[in-house]
N, C-alpha and C positions, 0 to 999 in steps of 0.2 A: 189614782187615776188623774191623767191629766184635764183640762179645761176642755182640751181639746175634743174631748170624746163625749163630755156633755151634750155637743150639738148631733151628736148617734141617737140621740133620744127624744120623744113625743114630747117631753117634757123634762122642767129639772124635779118632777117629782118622780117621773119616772127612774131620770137616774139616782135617784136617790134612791129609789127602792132597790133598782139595782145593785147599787154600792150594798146596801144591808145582805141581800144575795150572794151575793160573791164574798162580805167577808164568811158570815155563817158556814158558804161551801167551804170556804179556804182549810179555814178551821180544822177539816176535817180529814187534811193532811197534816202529817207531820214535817215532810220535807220541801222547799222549795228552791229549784236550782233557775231560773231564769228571769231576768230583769227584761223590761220591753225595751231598750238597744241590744240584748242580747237575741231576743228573738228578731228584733231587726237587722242588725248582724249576720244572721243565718238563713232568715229567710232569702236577704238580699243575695249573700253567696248562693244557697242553692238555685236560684233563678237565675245567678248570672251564666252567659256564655261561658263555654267548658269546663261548666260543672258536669260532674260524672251521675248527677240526679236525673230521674226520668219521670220518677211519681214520686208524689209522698201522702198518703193521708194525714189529716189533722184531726184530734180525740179532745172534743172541751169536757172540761169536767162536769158539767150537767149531766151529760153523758144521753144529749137531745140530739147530738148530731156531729156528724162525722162528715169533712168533706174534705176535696179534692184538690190540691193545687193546682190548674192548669197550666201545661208547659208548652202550649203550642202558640205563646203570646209572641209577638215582636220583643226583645229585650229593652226597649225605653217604655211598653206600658210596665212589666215590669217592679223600674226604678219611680212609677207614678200610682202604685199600687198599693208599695210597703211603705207603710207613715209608720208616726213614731209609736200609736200606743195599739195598732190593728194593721191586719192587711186583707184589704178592700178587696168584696164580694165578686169584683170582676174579675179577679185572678186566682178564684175560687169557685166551686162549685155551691158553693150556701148563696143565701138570698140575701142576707145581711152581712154587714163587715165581722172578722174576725174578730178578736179582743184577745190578744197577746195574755192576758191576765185568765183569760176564760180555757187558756191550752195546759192541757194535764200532759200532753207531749203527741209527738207527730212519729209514723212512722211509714220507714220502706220498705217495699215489699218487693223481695225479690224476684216473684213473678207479679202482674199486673195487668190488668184488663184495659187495655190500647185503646180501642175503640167499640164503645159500649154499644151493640148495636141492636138493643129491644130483644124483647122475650124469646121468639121466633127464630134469630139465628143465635150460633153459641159465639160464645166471648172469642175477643183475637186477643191472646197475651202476648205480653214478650216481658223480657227481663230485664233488670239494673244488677250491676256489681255492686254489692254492698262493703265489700272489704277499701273499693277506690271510694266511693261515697265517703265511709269511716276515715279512710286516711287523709281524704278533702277537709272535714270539718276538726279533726284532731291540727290541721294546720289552723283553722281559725281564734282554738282557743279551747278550754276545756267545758264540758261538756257530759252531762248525766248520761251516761250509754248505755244501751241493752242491745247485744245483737244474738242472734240465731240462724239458723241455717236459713230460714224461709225471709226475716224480717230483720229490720236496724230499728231500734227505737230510739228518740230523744228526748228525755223527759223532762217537765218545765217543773213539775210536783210529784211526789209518792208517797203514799202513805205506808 
C-alpha cells in the first residue's frame, strides 16, 4: 500500500489493521494477476471515450460488496477519479473508494440493467458486446480472462 491510501482511513491504527486484513484475505488465494497501475491502466481505458464498455461490476474479495462503475460521467471526472492505488466512490456506486488491492476481479455483463428504477417498475436492460470489450483490452496488455456467453470476467486473484 502506498502512503497515499493511509489518509482513506480514521486512523493509522485503523490502517493498520486493515493492512493485517487484507494480507490474511490475500493468503487465501493462490494467484495474483494485477498490480495497481495495472488496474489503472484499465480502468482508465475502459472509462475512456470509445471504449466499447457500457457497465462493469466490481467483486472485492471480502466479498461485502459489489458495485457499479458509473458511465454516465463527463470523461475529465473520469481521469479525476482513477488515482494510483483506488478509484474513488464517485465514479462508483459504493460509499467509500475502491482499493485496487481489495478487487478479486470486475466483470461484464452482457445484458445489464440501464436504469434501475425501484421495485415497482421492471428493469430496462440493454446490452454490451463482449467479444469488442475483449478485443479492447487484449490491445492494452494481457490480462487474466474469463468470458461466457452472458459475461467477460477480469480477474485481479483466483484461487
Amino acid at each position: 500500500m502506498t502512503p497515499r491510501l493511509e489518509g482513506l482511513f480514521a486512523s493509522p491504527q485503523h490502517y493498520e489493521r486493515y493492512k493485517a486484513r487484507l494480507g490474511k484475505k490475500l493468503a487465501e488465494f493462490r494467484f495474483g494477476f494485477m498490480s495497481d497501475a495495472k488496474w489503472r491502466k484499465l480502468f482508465s481505458a475502459i472509462c475512456a471515450e470509445g471504449s466499447p464498455a457500457r457497465q462493469c461490476e466490481i467483486y472485492e474479495i471480502f466479498g461485502s460488496c459489489v458495485n457499479e462503475i458509473r458511465f454516465a460521467l463527463p470523461a475529465a471526472d473520469y481521469a479525476q477519479g482513477i488515482r494510483d492505488g483506488y478509484i474513488s466512490q464517485r465514479l462508483t456506486t459504493s460509499e467509500k473508494p475502491t482499493l485496487y488491492a481489495e478487487i478479486e476481479y470486475i466483470e461484464f455483463a452482457k445484458f445489464y440493467d440501464f436504469a434501475s428504477r425501484g421495485a415497482l417498475l421492471p428493469p430496462e436492460y440493454k446490452s454490451q458486446d463482449l467479444d469488442a470489450i475483449a478485443r479492447y483490452l487484449e490491445r492494452l496488455g494481457k490480462f487474466e480472462m474469463e468470458k461466457s456467453e452472458q459475461s467477460l470476467k477480469i480477474y485481479g486473484y483466483r484461487r
